[in-house]
C-alpha positions in Angstrom: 75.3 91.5 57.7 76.5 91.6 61.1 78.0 94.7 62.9 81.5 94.0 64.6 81.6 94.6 68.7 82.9 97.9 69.2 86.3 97.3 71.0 87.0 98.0 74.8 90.5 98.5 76.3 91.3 98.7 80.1 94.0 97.3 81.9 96.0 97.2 84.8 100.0 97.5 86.6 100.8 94.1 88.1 101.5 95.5 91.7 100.2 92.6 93.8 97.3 91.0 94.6 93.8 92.9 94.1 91.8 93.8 96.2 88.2 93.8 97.2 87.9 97.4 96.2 89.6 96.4 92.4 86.7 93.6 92.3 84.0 96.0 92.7 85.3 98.9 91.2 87.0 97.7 88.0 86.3 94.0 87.6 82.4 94.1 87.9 82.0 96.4 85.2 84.7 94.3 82.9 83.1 91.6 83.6 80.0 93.2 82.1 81.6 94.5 79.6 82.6 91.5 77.9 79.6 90.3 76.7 79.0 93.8 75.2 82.1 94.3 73.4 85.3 93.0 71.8 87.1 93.3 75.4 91.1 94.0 75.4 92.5 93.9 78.8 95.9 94.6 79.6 98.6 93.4 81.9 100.8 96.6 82.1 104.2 95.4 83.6 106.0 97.9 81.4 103.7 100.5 83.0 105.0 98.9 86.3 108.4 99.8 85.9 108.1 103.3 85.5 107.9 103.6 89.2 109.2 100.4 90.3 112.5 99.4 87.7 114.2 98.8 90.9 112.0 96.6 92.3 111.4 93.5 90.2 111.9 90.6 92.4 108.4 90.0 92.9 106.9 91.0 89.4 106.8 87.7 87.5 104.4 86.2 90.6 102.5 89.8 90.7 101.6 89.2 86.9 100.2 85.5 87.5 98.5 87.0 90.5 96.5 89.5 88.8 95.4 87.1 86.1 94.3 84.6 88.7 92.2 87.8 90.0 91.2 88.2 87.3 89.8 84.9 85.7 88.9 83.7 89.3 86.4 87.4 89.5 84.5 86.4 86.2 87.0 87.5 83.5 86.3 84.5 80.6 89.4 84.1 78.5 87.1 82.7 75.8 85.4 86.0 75.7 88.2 88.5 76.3 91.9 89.1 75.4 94.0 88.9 78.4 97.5 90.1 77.1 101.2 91.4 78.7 102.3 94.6 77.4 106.0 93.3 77.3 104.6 90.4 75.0 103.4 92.5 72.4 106.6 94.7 71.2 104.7 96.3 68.4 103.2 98.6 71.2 106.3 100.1 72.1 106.9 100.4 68.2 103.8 102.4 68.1 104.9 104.1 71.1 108.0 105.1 69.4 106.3 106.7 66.4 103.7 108.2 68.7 106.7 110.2 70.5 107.6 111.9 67.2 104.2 113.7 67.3 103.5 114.4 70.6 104.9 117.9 72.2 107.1 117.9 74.9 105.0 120.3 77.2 101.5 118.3 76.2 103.7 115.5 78.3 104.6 117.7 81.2 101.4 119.1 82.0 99.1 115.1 81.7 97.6 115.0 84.6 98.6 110.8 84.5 101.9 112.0 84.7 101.3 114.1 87.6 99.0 110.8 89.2 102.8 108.7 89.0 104.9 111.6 90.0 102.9 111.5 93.4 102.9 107.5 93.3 107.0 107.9 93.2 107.5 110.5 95.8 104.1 109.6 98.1 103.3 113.4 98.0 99.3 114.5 98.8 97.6 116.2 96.1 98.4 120.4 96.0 101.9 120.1 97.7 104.8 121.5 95.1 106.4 118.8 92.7 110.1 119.2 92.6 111.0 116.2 89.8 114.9 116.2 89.3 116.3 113.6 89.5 112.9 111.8 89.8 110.9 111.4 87.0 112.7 108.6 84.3 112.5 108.8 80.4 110.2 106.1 81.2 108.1 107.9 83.2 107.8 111.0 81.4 106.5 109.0 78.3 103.6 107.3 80.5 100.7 109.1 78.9 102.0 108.0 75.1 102.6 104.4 76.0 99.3 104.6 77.7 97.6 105.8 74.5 99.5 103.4 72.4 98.4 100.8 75.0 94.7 102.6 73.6 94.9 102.6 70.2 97.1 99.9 69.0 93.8 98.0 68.7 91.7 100.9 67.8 89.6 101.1 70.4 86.7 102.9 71.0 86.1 103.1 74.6 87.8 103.3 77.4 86.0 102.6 81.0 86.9 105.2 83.3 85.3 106.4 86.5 84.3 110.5 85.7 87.3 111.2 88.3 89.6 109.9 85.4 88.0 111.1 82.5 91.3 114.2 82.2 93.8 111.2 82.3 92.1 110.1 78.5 92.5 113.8 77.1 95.9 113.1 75.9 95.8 110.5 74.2 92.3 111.7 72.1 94.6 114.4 71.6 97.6 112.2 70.0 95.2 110.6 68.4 93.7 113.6 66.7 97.1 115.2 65.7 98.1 111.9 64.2 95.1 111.9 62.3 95.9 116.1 61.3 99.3 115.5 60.4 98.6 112.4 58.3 95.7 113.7 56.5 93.6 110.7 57.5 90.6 109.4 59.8 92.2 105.8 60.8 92.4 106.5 64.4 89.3 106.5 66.2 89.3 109.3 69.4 89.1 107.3 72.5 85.6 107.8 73.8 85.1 107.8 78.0 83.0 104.6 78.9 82.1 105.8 82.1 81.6 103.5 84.9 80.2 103.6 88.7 83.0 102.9 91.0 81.7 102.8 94.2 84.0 104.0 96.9 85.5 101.2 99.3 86.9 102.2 101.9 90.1 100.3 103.8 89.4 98.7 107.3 91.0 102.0 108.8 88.5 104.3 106.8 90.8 105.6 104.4 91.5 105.0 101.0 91.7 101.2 100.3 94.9 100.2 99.4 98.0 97.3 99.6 100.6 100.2 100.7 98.2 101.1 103.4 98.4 97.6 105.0 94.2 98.5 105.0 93.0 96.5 102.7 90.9 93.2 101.9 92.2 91.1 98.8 90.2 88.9 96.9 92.1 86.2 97.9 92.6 86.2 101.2 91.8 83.4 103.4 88.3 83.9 105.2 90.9 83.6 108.3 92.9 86.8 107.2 88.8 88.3 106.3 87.3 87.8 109.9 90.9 89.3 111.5 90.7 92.4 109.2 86.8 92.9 109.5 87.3 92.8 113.4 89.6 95.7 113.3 87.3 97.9 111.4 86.4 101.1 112.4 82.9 101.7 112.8 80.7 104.7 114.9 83.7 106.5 117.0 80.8 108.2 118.9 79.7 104.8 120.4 81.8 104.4 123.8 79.6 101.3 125.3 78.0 98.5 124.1 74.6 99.9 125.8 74.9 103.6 123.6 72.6 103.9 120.9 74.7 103.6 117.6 74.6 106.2 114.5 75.4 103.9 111.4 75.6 107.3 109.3 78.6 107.8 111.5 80.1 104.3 111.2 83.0 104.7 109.1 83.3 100.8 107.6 80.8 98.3 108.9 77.6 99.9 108.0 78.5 100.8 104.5 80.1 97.3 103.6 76.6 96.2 104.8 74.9 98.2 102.0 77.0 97.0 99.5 77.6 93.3 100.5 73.9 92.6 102.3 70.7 92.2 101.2 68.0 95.4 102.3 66.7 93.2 104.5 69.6 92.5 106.5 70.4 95.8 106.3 67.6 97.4 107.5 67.8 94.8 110.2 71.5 95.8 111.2 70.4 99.5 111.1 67.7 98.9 113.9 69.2 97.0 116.4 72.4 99.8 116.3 70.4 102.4 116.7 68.9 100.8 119.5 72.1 99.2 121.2 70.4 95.7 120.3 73.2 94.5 118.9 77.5 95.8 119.5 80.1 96.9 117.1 81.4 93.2 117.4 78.2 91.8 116.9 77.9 94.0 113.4 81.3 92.5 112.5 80.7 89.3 113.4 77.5 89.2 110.9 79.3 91.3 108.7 82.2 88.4 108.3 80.2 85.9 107.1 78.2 88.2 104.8 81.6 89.0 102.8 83.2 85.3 103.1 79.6 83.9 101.9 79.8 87.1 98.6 83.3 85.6 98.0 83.1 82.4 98.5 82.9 81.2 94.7 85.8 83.6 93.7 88.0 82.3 96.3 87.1 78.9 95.8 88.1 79.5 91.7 91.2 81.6 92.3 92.6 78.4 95.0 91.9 76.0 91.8 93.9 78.2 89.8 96.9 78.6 92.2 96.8 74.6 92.1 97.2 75.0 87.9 99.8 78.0 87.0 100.3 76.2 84.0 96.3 76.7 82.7 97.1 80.9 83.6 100.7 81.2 81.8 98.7 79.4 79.1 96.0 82.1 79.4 98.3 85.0 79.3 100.6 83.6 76.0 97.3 82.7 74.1 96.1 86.3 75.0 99.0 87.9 74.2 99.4 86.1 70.6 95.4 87.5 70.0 96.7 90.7 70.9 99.5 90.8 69.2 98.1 89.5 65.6 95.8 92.3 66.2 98.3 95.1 67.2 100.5 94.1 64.2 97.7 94.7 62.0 97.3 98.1 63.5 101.0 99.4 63.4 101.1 97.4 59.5 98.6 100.5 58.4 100.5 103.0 60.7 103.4 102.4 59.1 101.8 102.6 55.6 100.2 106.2 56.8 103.3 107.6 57.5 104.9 106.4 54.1 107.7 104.5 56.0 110.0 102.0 54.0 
């Protein structure tokens, strides 16, 4: 007899177009994933508004963007649900009930909660939180929507990078008081599937991200690529092109190499800076057509896909039904555990 996938649940807010750094941070290891396990992943708009309900214009088009990102990156509808929260109301059912349980100050004190309170108000981390008038209903019932988002489809695992392994407390938590209070073992806690995210760093160093104006998205033009690369930041010790360079010192440019290049072109790059063979420029110049040539296929599929938005709404309805016959099954024995008419 053959043993069922365990299931996988990940998702993420439609904010815009991803990123480079989303691609090999997140979308890799989905991508992997999928062939592994009964994959869930989730379009949060819902999620989106809890920072951003007066801002809607553009979230429609972000939604169909981040499918396309999706899809285009190696994410096979045939092989995974891809949903939208808003199109499967029986998780904000479950939500609902999940509310009843969970204590107020268990809320207050999840460190996601603190992650969006710092999203709203663009504070750095350690400065003091002062959240009247700030923090929505909405908001302050993130962390049970997120583990509703979880365990509607009792998942097991939950790919997280270790940095994020305190924002999956919470909901193992809810899930372990449901089971208390109910006198049952339904749920399954919410196990860490941890993941390698390498670090990508924006064009100006920094974290990589859209509200940073630093970053490279998947589907940018190779155009828009070769401008940003240019403006990189690279060895800020190297004045002229004749100085030797220190690539343990260069910011951007030599550690795109190692992740985008093969060793050999890498070693290769590392020589001739270190003995002022070859300029900043003439790293970024190589370094341009190593990332257009890595993207190439992606950008190719994602254009194809702009050119057929009715193949992706398709996509996200079919994935959303899937989900949604699953999540009602889910919420069906819920419902029955907490003897509700």
């Amino acid at each position: 007899m053959q043993t069922e996938k365990k299931r996988i649940m990940s998702g993420m807010r439609p904010t815009g177009k991803l990123h480079i750094g989303h691609y090999l941070g997140v979308l890799t290891n989905w991508i992997k994933f999928q062939d592994e396990y009964n994959s869930y992943f989730l379009v949060a708009d819902w999620h989106a508004l809890t920072t951003k309900y007066d801002r809607t214009a553009e979230l429609k088009q972000n939604i169909v963007d981040v499918v396309m990102d999706w899809i285009a990156s190696g994410i096979d509808p045939k092989k995974s649900v891809i949903y939208l929260q808003s199109l499967v109301p029986e998780t904000s059912e479950l939500h609902l009930l999940l509310s009843m349980i969970t204590p107020q100050n268990w809320v207050e004190r999840d460190p996601t909660l603190k992650d969006m309170i710092k999203i709203l108000r663009g504070n750095k981390e350690g400065e003091e939180q002062d959240v009247s008038g700030i923090v929505s209903y909405g908001l302050m019932g993130y962390p049970v929507l997120q583990t509703a988002d979880i365990i509607q489809f009792n998942a097991s695992l939950v790919p997280v990078g270790k940095d994020q392994l305190a924002h999956l407390e919470i909901s193992r938590d809810i899930t372990k008081r449901f089971n208390h209070i109910y006198k049952t073992d339904f749920f399954m806690e919410p196990q860490p599937k941890l993941t390698q995210i390498p670090l990508l760093k924006g064009i100006d160093g920094q974290k990589m991200g859209k509200s940073f104006n630093n970053d490279i998205k998947i589907s940018d033009t190779e155009e828009d690529t070769a401008k940003k690369l240019m403006r990189a930041i690279t060895d800020r010790s190297r004045i002229k092109r004749t100085d030797p360079g220190h690539p343990d010192q260069c910011e951007v440019v030599c550690p795109y190499y190692k992740i985008f290049a093969d060793e050999q072109t890498v070693q290769k790059q590392r020589y001739e800076c270190e003995n002022a063979i070859r300029g900043c420029a003439d790293c970024k110049r190589e370094l341009i057509e190593i990332v257009n040539d890595y993207f190439r296929t992606v950008r190719q599929k994602r254009k194809e896909l702009e050119n057929n938005p009715d193949y992706v709404h398709e996509v996200i309805k079919t994935g959303s039904d899937k989900a949604r016959e699953s999540a009602g099954k889910i919420l069906k024995q819920v419902k029955t555990i907490m003897q509700m008419y």
